[in-house]
N, C-alpha and C positions, 0 to 999 in steps of 0.2 A: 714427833719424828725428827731424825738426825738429818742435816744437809749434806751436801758432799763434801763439806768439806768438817765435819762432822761435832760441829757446834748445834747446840738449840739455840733456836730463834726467844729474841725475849719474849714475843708478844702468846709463845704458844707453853710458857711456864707459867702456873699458878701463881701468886704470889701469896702462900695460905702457911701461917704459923704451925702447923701441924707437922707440915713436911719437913721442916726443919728449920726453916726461917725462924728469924726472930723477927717480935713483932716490930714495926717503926720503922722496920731498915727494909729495901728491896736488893735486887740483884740485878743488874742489866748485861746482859751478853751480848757483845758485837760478834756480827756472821761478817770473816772475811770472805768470803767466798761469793757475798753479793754486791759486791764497793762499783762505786758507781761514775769512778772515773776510771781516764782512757787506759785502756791497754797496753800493753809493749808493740804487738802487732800495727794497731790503731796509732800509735805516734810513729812510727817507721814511715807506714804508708804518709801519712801528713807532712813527715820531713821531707821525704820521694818528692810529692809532689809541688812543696813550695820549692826545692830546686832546681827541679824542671823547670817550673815556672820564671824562677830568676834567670836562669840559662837561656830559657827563649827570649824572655825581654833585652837580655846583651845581647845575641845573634840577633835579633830586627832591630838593635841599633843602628850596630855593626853595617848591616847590609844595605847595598845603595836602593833605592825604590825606581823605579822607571819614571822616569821622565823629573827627574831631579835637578838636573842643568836647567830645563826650562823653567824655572820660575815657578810663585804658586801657582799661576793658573793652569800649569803641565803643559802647558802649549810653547814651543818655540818660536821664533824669530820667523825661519823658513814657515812653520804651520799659518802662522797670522798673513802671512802673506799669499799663501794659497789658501786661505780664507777668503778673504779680500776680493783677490780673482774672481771667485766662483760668485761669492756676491754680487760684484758690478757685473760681470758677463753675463749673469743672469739675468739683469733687469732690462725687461723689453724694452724701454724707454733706450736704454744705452746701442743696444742693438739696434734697432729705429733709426736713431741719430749716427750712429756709425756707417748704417749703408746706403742712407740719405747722402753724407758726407762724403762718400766714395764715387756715387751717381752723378752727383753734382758736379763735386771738381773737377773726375775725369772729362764729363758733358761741357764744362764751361771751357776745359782746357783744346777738348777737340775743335769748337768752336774759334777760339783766337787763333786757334793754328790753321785753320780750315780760311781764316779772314786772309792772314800773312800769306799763304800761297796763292791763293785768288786774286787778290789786289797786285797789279803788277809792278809797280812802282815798288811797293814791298818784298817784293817776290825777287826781286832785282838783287838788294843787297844781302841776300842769304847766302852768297857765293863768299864774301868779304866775312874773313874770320869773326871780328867784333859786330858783324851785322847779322851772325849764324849765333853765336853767343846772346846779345839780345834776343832773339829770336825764342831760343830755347827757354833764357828766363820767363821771358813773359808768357810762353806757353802753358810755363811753370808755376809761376810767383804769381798771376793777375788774379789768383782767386783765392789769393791770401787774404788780402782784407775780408772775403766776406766768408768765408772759411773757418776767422779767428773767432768769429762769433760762436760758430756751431763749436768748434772746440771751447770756447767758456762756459756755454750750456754743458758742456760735456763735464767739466769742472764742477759744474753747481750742483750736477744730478751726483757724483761722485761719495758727496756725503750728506747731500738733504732731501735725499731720499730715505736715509734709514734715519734723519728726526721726523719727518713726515708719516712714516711707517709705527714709528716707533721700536723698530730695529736694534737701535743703538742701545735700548737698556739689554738687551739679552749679549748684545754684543759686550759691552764694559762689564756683565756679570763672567764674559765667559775670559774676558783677559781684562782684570780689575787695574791693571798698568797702563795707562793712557794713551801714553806717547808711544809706544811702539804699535799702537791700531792706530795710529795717524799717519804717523812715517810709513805703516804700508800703505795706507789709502794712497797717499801720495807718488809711492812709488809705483804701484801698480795701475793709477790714471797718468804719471807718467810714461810708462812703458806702452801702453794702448794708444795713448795720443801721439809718443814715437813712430810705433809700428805704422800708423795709418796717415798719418803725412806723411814718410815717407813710401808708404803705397801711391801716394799724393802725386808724390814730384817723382817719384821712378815714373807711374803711368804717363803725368803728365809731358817727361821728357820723351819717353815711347812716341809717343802721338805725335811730337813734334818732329820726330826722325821717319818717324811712319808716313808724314805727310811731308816732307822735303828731307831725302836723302840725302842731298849735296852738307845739312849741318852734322851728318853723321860726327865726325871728326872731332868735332867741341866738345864730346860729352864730356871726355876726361878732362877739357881742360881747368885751371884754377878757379878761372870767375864761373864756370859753370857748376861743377862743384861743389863750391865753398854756397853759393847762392840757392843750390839746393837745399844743404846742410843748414844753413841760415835760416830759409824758408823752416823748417821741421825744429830747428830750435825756438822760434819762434812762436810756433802753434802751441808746445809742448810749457813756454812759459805762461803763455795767454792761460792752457788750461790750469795751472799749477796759480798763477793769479785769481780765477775764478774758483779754484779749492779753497783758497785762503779764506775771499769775502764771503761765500758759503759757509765757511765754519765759522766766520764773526757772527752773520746774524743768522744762521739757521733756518732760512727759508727760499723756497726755491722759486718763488715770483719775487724776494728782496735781492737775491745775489745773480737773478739774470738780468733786472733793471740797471745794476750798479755797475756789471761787465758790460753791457750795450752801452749805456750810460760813456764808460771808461774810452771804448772803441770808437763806437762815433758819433755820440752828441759832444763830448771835451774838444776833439778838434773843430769842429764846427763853432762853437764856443770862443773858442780860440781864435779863431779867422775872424769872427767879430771883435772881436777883440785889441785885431792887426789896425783897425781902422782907428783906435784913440791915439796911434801912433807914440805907443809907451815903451821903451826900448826893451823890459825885457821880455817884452809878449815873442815876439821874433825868435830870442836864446830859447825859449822854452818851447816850441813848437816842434824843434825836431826831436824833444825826447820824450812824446808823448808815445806809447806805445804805438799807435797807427804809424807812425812815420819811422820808429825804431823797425819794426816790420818789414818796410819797403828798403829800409838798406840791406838790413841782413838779409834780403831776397834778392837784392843786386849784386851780392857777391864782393871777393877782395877788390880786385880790379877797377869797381865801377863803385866809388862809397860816394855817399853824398844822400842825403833825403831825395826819395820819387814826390812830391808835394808839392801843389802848385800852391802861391801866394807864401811860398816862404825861401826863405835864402836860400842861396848855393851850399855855403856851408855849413855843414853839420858833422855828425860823429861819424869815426869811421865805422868799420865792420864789428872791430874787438870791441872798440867803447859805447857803441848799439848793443854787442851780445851781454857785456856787462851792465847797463842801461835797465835790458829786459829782466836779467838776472835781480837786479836790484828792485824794479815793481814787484814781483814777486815775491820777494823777501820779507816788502813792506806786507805784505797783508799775509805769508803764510806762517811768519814768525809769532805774530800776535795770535793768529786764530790758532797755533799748537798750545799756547798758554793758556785760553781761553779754553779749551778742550783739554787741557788739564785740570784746572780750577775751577769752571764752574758746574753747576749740577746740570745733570744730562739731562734731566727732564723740559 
């Protein structure tokens, strides 16, 4: 039989002398009509579609992807940081220690003020500008020292609680970039420990106008002010101290020993110390944190170390806020390198 396209096939001829053939020799007949590469249709479509194809891979060059500014881990600056937030605000320990810290100070502050109006010999000089202004710091500032503590707990819990947890490896998986999940850690315990000394010293100035009306008048004034503002820079460094040796050693019974430790076994320490009578034990006593503390809570006006067994003179307000700035530095500059460099585990 003939194909369409009207060749015989070799395999359905004889190959028999008789027919005409000669002996020795064959005949072979190629059928176009069965060839068995592609088509003209068949390579169009192939062309079609590797262009397409080229074409879309330029267009999703081309085209920006979401969240591109942010870095590989698509997350931004702003996101890490309301990260953060939700993280520490969440952990009931933080919570605990925060309305602990509010109960307390407000409680101890009503107290001293509740002491100042009852005693009349005290009561006395509340009338006298600078005896309304004392007045109000100490209503204010006397539970700074034991305040600073709960604020360096508050520091420790900050970041070792997710080595404790083991938090921190999902966290570095989800921003592989170190340093800016530190800087917000830091920023956002200091903004917390902002807000909440200053809750501190607003109630605790309240209380002291709530109970002797006549220091109404001092609130605004400079030493009253500035010795608020002091008070709350202070807390804010204490906690930001206590971040730092928490990120050095990664444990939250090593970096609350080392901030208690720092607070008030060194001054104690140190007053023994007064007695070898070595001249520089003296210079260094007022720029231990505890004593950098009680000036920035005395305000412009009134500088000098609150501390007994040590000299009149010390730093004033600016070189106490710089003092405290500088402890801090010391331990939170190293523990960001350290939380760069070494392994999270």
């Amino acid at each position: 039989m003939q194909n369409a396209a009207g060749a015989v096939p070799a395999h359905n001829m004889p190959l028999d002398a008789s027919a005409g053939e000669q002996p020795g020799r064959s005949t072979i007949v190629i059928d176009g009509g069965v060839a068995t590469g592609p088509t003209e249709a068949q390579t169009a479509r192939r062309s079609g579609a590797a262009s397409a194809r080229s074409t879309g891979s330029a267009a999703q060059g081309t085209q920006r992807t979401p969240g591109a500014d942010a870095g590989p881990s698509g997350l931004s600056f702003a996101g890490i940081l309301r990260s953060e937030r939700i993280k520490l605000t969440s952990l009931r320990s933080i919570r605990v220690t925060l309305l602990i810290t509010l109960i307390m100070g407000l409680g101890l502050s009503a107290l001293i003020a509740l002491v100042f109006t009852v005693d009349p010999g005290m009561a006395a000089q509340l009338g006298d500008p600078q005896g309304a202004q004392f007045y109000i710091l100490t209503v204010t500032a006397f539970t700074t020292p034991f305040l600073a503590l709960v604020f360096g707990v508050l520091g420790v819990f900050a970041i070792s609680s997710e080595y404790s947890s083991g938090m921190i490896l999902s966290t570095l998986s989800a921003v592989p970039k170190r340093t800016p999940v530190f800087v917000a850690k830091g920023l956002v315990l200091a903004l917390i420990s902002g807000v909440t000394a200053l809750l501190l010293m607003v109630g605790g100035a309240g209380i002291a106008v709530l109970l002797a009306p006549q220091t109404a008048a001092q609130l605004g004034s400079l030493t009253v002010v500035s010795g608020m503002l002091g008070g709350v820079a202070y807390l804010v460094l204490i906690a930001l101290l206590a971040y730092g040796v928490s990120g050095l050693l990664r444990s939250t019974a090593g970096g609350i020993s080392v901030i208690t430790g720092i607070i008030f076994v060194l001054p104690i320490a140190l007053q023994m110390l007064a007695l070898t009578n070595w001249d520089w034990v003296p210079a260094v006593g007022p720029y231990l944190p505890s004593s950098l503390g009680s000036t920035l809570s005395l305000g412009i006006a009134a500088e000098g170390p609150m501390t007994q067994g040590m000299p009149a003179e010390g730093p004033t307000f600016w070189v106490a806020l710089l003092a405290m700035v500088i402890w801090a530095a010391i331990a939170v500059i190293p523990a960001a390198i350290a939380f760069k460099r070494r392994d999270a585990k």
